[in-house]
Backbone and ligand atoms as CSV (ligand in chain L), in Angstrom:
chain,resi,resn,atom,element,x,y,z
A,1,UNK,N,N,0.837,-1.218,0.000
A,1,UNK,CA,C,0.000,0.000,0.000
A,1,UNK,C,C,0.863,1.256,0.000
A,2,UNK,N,N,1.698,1.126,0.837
A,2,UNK,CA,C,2.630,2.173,1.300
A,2,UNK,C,C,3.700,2.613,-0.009
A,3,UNK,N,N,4.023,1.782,-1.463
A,3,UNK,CA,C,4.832,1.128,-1.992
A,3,UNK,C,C,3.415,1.924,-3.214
A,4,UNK,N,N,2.418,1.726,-3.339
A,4,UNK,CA,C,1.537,1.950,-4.250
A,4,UNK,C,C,1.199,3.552,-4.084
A,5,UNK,N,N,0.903,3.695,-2.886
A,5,UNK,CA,C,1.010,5.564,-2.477
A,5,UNK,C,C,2.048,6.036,-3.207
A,6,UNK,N,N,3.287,5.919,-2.972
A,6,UNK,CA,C,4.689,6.060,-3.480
A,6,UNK,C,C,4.457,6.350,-5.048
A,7,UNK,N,N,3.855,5.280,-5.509
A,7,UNK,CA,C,4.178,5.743,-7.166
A,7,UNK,C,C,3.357,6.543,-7.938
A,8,UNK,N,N,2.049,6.584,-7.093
A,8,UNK,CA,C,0.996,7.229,-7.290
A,8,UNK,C,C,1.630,9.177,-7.519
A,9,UNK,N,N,2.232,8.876,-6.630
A,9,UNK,CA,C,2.796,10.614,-6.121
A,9,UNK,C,C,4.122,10.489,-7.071
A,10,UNK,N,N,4.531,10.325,-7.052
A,10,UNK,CA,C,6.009,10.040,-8.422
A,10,UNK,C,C,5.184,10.753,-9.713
A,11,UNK,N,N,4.004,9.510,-9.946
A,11,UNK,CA,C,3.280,9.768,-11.379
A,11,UNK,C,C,2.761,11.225,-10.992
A,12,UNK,N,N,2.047,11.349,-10.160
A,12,UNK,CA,C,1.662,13.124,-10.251
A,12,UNK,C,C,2.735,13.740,-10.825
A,13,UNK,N,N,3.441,13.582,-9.741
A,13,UNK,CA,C,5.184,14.822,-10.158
A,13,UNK,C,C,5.297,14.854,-11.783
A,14,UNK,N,N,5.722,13.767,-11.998
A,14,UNK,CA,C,5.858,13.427,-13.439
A,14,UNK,C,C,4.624,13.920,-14.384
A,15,UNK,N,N,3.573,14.021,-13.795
A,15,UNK,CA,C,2.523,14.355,-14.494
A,15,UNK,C,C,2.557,16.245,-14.602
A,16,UNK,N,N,2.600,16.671,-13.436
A,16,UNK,CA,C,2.961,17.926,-13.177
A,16,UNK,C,C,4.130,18.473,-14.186
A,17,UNK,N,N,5.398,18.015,-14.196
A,17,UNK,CA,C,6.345,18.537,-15.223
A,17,UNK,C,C,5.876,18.323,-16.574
A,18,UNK,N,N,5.015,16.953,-16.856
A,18,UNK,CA,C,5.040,17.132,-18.525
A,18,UNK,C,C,3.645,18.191,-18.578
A,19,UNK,N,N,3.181,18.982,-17.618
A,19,UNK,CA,C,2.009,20.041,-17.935
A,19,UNK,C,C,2.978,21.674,-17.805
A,20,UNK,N,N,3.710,20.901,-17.329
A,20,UNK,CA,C,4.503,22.737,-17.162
A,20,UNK,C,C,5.375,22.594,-18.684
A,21,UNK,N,N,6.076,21.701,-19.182
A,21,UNK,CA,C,6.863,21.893,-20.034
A,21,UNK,C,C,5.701,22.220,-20.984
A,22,UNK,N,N,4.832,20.976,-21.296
A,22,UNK,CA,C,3.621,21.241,-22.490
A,22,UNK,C,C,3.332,22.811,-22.414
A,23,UNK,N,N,2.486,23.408,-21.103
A,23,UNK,CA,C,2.343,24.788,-21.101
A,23,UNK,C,C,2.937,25.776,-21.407
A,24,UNK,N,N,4.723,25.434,-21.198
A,24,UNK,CA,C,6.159,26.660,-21.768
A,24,UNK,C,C,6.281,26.579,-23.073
A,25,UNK,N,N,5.816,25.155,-24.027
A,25,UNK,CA,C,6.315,24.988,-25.043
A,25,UNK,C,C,4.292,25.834,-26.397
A,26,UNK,N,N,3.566,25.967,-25.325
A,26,UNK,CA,C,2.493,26.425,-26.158
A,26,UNK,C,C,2.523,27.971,-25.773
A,27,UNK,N,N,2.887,28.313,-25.127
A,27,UNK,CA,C,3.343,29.957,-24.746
A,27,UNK,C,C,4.081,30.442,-25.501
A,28,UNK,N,N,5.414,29.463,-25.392
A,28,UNK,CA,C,6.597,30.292,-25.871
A,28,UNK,C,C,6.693,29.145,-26.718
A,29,UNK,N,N,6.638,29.010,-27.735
A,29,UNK,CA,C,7.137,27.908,-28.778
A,29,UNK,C,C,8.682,28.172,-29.029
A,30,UNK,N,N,8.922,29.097,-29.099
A,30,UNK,CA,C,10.664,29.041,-29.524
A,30,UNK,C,C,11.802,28.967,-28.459
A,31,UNK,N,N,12.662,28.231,-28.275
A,31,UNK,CA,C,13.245,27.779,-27.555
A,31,UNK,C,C,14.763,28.699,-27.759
A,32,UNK,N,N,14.956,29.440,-26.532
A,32,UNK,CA,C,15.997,30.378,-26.493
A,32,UNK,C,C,16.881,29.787,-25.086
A,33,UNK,N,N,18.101,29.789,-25.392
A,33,UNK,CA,C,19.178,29.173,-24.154
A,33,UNK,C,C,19.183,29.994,-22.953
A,34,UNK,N,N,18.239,31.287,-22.787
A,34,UNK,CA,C,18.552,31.697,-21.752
A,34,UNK,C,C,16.783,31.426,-20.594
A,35,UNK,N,N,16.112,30.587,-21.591
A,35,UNK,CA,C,14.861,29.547,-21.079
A,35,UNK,C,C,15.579,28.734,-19.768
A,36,UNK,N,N,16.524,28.662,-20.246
A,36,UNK,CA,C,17.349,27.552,-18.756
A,36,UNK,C,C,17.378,27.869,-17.274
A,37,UNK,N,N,17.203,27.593,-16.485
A,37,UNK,CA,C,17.030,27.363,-15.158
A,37,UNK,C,C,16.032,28.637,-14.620
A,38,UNK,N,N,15.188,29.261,-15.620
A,38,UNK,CA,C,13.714,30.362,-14.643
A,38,UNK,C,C,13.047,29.107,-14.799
A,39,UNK,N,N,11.957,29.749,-12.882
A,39,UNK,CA,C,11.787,29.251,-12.405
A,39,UNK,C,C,9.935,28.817,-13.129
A,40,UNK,N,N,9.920,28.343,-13.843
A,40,UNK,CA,C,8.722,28.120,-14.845
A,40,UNK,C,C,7.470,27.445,-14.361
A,41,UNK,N,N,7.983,26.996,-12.801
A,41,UNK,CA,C,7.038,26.003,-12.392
A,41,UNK,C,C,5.894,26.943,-11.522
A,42,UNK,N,N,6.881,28.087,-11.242
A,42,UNK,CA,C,5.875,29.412,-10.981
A,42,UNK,C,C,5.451,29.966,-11.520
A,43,UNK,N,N,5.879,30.180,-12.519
A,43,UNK,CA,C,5.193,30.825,-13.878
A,43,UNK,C,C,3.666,29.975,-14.248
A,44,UNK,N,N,4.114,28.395,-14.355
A,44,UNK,CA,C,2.650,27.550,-14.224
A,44,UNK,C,C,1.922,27.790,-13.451
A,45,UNK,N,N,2.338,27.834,-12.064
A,45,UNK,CA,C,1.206,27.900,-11.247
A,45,UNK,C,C,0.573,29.201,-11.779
A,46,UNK,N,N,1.430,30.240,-11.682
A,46,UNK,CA,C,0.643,31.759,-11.679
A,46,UNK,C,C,-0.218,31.606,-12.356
A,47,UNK,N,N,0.183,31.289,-13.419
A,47,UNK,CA,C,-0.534,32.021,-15.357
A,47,UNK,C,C,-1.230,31.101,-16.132
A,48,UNK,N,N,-0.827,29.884,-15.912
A,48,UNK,CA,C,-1.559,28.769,-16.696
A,48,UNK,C,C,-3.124,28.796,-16.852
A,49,UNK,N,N,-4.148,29.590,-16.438
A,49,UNK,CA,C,-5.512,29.679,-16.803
A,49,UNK,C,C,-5.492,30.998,-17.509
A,50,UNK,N,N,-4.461,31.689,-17.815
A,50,UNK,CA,C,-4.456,32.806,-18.418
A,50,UNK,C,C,-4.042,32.688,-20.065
A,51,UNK,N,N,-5.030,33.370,-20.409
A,51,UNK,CA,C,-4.578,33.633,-21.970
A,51,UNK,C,C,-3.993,34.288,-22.644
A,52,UNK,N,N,-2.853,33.716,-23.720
A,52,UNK,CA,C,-1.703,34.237,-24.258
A,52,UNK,C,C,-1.896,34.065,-25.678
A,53,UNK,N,N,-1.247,34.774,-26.217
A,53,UNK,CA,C,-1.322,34.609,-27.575
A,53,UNK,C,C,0.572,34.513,-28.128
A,54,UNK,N,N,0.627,33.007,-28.357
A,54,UNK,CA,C,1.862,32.931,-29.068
A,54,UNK,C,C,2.798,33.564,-29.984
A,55,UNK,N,N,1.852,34.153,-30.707
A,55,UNK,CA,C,2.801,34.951,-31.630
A,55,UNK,C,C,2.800,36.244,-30.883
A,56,UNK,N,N,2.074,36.527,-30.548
A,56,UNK,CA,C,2.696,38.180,-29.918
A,56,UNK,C,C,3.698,38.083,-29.392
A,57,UNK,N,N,3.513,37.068,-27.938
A,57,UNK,CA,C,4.438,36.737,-27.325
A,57,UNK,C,C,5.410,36.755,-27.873
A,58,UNK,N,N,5.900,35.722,-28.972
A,58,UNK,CA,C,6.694,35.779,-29.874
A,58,UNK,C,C,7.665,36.964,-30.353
A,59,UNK,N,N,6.820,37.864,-30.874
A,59,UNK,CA,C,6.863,39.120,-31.479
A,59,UNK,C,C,7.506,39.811,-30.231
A,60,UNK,N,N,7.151,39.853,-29.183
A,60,UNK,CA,C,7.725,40.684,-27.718
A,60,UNK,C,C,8.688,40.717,-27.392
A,61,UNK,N,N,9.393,38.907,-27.722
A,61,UNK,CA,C,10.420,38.788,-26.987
A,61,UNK,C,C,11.312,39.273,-28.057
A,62,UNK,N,N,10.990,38.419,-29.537
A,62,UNK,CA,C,12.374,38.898,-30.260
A,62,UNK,C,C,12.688,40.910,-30.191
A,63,UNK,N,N,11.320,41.369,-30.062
A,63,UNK,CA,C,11.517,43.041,-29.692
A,63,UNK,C,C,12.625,43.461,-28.581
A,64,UNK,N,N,12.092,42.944,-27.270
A,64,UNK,CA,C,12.991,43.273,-26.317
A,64,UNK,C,C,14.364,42.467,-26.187
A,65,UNK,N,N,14.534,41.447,-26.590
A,65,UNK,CA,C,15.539,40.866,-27.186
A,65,UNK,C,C,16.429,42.503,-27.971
A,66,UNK,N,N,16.361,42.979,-28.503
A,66,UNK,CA,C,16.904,43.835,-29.484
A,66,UNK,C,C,16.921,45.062,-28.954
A,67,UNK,N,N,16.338,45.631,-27.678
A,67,UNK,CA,C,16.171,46.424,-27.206
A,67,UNK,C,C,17.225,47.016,-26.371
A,68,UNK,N,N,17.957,47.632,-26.290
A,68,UNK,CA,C,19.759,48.464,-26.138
A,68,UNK,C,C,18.884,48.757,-24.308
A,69,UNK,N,N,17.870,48.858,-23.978
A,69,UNK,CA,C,17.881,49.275,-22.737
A,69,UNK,C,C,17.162,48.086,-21.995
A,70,UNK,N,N,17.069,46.962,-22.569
A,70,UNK,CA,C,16.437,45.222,-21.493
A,70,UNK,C,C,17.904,44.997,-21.433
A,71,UNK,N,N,18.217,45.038,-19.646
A,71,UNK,CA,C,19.969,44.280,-19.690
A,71,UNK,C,C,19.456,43.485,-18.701
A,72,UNK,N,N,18.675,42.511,-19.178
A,72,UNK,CA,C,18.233,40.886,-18.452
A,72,UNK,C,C,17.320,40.288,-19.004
A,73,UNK,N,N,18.034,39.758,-20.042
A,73,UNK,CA,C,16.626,38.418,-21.471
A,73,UNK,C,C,16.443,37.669,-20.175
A,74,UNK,N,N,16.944,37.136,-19.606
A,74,UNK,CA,C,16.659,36.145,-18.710
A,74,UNK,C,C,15.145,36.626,-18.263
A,75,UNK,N,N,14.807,37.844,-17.734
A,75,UNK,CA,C,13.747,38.604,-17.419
A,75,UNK,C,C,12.406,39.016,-18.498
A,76,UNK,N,N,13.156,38.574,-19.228
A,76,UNK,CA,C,11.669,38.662,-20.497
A,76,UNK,C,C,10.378,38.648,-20.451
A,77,UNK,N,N,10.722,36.994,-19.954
A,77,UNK,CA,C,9.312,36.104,-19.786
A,77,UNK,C,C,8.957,36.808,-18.482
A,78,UNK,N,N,9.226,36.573,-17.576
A,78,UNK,CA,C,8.806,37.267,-16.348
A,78,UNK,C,C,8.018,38.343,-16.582
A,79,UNK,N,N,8.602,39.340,-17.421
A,79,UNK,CA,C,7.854,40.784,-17.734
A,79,UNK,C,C,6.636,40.477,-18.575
A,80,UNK,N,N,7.131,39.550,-19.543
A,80,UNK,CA,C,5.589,39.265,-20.226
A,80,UNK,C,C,4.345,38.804,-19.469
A,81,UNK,N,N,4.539,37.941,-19.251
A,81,UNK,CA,C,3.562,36.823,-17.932
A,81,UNK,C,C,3.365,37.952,-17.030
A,82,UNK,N,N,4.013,38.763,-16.590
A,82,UNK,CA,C,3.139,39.576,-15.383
A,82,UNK,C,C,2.920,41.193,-15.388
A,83,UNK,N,N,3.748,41.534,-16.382
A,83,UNK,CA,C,3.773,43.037,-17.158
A,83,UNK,C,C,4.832,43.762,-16.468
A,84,UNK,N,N,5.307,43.585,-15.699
A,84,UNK,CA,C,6.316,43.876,-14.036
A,84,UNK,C,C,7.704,44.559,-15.053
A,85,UNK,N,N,7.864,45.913,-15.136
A,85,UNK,CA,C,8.962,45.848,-15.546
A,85,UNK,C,C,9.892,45.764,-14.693
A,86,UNK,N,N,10.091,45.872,-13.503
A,86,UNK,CA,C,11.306,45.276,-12.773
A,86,UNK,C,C,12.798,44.418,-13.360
A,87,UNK,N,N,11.683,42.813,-13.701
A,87,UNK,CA,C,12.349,41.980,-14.257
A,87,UNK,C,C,13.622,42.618,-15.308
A,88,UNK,N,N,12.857,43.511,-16.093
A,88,UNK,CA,C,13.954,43.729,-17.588
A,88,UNK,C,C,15.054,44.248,-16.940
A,89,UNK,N,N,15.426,44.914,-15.861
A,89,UNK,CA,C,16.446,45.981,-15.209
A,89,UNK,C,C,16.478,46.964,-16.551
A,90,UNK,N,N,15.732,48.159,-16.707
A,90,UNK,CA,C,16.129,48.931,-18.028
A,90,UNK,C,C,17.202,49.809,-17.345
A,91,UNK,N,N,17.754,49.955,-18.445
A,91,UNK,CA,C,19.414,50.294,-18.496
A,91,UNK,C,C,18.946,52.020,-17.547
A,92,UNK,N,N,20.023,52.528,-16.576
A,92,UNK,CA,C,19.870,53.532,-15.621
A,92,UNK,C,C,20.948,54.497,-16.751
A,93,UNK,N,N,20.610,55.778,-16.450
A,93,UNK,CA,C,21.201,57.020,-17.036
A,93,UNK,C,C,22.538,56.994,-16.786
A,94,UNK,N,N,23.754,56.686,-17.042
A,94,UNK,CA,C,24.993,57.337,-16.801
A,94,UNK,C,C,25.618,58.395,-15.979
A,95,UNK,N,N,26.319,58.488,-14.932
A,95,UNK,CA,C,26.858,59.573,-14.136
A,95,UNK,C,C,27.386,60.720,-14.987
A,96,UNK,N,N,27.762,60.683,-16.117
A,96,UNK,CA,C,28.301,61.343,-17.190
A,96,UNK,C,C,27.287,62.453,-17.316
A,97,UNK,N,N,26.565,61.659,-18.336
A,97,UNK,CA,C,24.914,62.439,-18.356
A,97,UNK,C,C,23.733,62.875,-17.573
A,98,UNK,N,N,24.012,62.543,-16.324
A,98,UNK,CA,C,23.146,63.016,-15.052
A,98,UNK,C,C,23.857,64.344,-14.762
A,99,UNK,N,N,25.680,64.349,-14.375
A,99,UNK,CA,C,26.028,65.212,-13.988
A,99,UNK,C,C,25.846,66.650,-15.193
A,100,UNK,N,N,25.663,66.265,-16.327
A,100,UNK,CA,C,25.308,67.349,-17.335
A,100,UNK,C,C,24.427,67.777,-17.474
A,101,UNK,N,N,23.277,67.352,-17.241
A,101,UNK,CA,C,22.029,67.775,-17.155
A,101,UNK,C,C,21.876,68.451,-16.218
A,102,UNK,N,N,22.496,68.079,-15.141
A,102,UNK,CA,C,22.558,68.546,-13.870
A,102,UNK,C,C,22.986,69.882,-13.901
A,103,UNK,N,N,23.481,70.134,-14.493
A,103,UNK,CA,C,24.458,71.373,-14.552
A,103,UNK,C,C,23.637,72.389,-15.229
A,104,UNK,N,N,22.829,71.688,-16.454
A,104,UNK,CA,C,22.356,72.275,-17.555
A,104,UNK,C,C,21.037,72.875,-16.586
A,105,UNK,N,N,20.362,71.932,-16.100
A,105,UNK,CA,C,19.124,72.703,-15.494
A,105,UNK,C,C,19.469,73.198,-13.821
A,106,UNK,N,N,21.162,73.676,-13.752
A,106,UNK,CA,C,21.308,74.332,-12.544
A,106,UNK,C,C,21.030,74.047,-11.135
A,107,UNK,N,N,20.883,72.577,-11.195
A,107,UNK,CA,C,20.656,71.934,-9.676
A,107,UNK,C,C,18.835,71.769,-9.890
A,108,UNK,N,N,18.121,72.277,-10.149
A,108,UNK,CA,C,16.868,72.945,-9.533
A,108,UNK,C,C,16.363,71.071,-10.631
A,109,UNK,N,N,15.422,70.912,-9.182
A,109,UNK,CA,C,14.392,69.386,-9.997
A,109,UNK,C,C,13.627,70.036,-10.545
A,110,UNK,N,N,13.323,69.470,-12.312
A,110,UNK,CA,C,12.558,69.554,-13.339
A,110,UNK,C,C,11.043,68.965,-12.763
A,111,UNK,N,N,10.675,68.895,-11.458
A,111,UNK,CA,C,8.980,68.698,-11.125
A,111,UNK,C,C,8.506,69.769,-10.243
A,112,UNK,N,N,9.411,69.756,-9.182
A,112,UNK,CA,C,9.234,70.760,-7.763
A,112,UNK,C,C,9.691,72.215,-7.829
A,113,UNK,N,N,10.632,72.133,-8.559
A,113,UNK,CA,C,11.168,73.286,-8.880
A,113,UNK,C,C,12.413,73.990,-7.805
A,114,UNK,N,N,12.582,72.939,-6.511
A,114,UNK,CA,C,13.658,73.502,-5.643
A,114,UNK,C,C,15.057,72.901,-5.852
A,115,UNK,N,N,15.459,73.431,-5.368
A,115,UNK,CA,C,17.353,73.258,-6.132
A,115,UNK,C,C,17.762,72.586,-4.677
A,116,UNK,N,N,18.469,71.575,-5.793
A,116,UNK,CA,C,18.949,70.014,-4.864
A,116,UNK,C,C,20.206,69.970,-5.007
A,117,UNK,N,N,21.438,69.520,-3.571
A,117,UNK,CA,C,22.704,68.813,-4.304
A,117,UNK,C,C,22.365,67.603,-5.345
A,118,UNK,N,N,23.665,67.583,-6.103
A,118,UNK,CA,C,23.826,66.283,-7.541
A,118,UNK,C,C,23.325,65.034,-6.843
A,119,UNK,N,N,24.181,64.947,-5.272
A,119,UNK,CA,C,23.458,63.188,-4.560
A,119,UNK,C,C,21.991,62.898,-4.058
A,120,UNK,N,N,21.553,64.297,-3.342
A,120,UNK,CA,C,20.113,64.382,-3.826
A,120,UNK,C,C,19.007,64.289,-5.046
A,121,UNK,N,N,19.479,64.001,-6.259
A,121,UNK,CA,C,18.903,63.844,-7.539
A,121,UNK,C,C,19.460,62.523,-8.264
A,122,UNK,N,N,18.075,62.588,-9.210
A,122,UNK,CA,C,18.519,61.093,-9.847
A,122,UNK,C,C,18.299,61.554,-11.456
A,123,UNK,N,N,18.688,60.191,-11.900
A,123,UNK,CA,C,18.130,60.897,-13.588
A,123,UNK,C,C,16.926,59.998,-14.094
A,124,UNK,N,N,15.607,60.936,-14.495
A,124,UNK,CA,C,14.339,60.362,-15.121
A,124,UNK,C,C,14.207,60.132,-16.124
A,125,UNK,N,N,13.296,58.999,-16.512
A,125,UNK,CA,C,13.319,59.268,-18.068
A,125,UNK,C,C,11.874,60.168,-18.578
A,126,UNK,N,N,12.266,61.093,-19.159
A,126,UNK,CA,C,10.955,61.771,-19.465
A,126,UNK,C,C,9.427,61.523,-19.753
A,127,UNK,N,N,9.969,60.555,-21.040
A,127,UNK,CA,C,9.258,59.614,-21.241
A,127,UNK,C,C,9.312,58.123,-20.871
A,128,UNK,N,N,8.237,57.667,-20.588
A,128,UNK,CA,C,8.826,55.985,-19.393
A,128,UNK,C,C,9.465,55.280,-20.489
A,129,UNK,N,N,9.842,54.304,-20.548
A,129,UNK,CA,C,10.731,53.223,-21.131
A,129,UNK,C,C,9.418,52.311,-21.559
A,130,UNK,N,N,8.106,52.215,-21.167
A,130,UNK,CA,C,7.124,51.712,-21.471
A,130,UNK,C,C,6.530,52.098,-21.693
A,131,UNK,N,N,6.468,53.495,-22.569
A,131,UNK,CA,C,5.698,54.189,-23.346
A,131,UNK,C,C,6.709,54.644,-24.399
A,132,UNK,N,N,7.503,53.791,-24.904
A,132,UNK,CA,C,8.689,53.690,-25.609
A,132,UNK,C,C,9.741,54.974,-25.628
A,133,UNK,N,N,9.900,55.721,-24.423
A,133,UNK,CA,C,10.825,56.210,-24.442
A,133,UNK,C,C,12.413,55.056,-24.101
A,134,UNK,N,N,13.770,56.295,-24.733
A,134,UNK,CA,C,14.819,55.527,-24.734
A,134,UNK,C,C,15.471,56.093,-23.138
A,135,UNK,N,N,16.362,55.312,-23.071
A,135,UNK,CA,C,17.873,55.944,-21.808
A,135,UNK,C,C,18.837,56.557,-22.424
A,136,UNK,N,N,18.148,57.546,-23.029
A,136,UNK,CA,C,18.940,58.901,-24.021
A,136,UNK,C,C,19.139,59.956,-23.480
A,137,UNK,N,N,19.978,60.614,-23.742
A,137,UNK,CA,C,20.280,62.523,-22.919
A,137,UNK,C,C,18.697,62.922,-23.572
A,138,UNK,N,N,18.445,62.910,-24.522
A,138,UNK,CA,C,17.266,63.312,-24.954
A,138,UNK,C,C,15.904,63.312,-24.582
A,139,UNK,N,N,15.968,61.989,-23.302
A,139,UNK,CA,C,14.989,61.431,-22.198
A,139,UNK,C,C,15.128,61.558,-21.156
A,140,UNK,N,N,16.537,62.479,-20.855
A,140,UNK,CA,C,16.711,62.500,-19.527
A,140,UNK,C,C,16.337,64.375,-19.248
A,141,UNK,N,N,15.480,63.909,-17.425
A,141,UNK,CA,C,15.975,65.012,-16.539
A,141,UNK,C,C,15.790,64.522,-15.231
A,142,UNK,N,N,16.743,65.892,-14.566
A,142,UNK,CA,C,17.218,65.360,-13.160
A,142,UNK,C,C,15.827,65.540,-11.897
A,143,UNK,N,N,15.590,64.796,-11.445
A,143,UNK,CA,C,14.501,65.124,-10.565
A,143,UNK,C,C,14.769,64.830,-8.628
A,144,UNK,N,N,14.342,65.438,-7.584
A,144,UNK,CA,C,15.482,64.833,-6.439
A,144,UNK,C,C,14.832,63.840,-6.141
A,145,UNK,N,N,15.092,63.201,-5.075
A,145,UNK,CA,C,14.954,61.863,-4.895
A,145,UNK,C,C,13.610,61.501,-4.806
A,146,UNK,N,N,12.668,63.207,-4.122
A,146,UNK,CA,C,11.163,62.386,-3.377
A,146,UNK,C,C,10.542,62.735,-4.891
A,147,UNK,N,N,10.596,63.439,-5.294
A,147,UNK,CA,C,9.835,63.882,-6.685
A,147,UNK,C,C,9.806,62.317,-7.486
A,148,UNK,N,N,11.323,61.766,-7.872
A,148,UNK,CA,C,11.579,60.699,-8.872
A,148,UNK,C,C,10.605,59.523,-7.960
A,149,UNK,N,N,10.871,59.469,-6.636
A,149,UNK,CA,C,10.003,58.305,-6.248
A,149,UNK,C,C,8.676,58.379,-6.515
A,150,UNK,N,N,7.571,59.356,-6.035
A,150,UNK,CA,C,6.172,59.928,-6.453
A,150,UNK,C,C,6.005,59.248,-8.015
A,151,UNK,N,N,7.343,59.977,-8.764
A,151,UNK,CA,C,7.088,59.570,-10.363
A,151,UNK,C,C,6.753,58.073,-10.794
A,152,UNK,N,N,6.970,57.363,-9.912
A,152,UNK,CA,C,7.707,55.943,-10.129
A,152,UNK,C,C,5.669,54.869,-10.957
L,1,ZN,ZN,ZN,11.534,67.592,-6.826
């Protein structure tokens, strides 16, 4: 009995992985090397009654794939499946170009309007990164710390 319990629960397990792989492989049909070791079995639990459409999906990743400001493919899927940009880490403004801007708009944050030291300020992107702005001087201004958080 004890010996029959046993395999019963084996076969689940086993049953469980060939529904998570089946489920990764109808999501994401294309198989990319950096698919390797996320944690997908959470991804099943989460999302698996949720509806996806393969080719977009598709279409998303090879996008952000190509995208100069996603510095974590590994994070792709994550962002897709839950919309979270976290995952992507988009690329942060340069000390270079913070301190120039900085200079350019004279200390003073581009929201509040009061003039901050440089370590008190951060650099924004004007336009979000998900409303397809880039991590360009052209997207950047300096805002101080409580303003950029509010923004967030
Ligand atoms: Zn401010």
């Amino acid at each position: 009995m004890a010996k029959h319990q046993h395999d019963t629960s084996a076969n689940d397990l086993w049953m469980y992985f060939q529904n998570v792989i089946n489920w990764v492989k109808t999501v994401f049909p294309n198989y990319r090397k950096y698919m390797k070791g996320l944690p997908w079995g959470i991804y099943y639990n989460r999302h698996k009654d949720e509806h996806y459409n393969s080719d977009e999906l598709e279409a998303r990743v090879a996008e952000l794939e190509m995208d100069d400001d996603v510095t974590n493919n590994k994070g792709i899927y994550a962002y897709l499946l839950t919309g979270e940009e976290k995952h992507l880490n988009i690329r942060t403004f340069n000390e270079k170009d913070k301190l120039r801007k900085y200079n350019e708009q004279e200390g003073v944050c581009a929201k509040c309007g009061n003039h901050f030291a440089y370590t008190d300020m951060d650099g924004d992107h004007i336009l979000p990164w998900s409303k397809g702005g880039k991590t360009e001087y052209d997207n950047l201004q300096m805002l101080c710390i409580s303003c950029n958080r509010s923004n967030l």
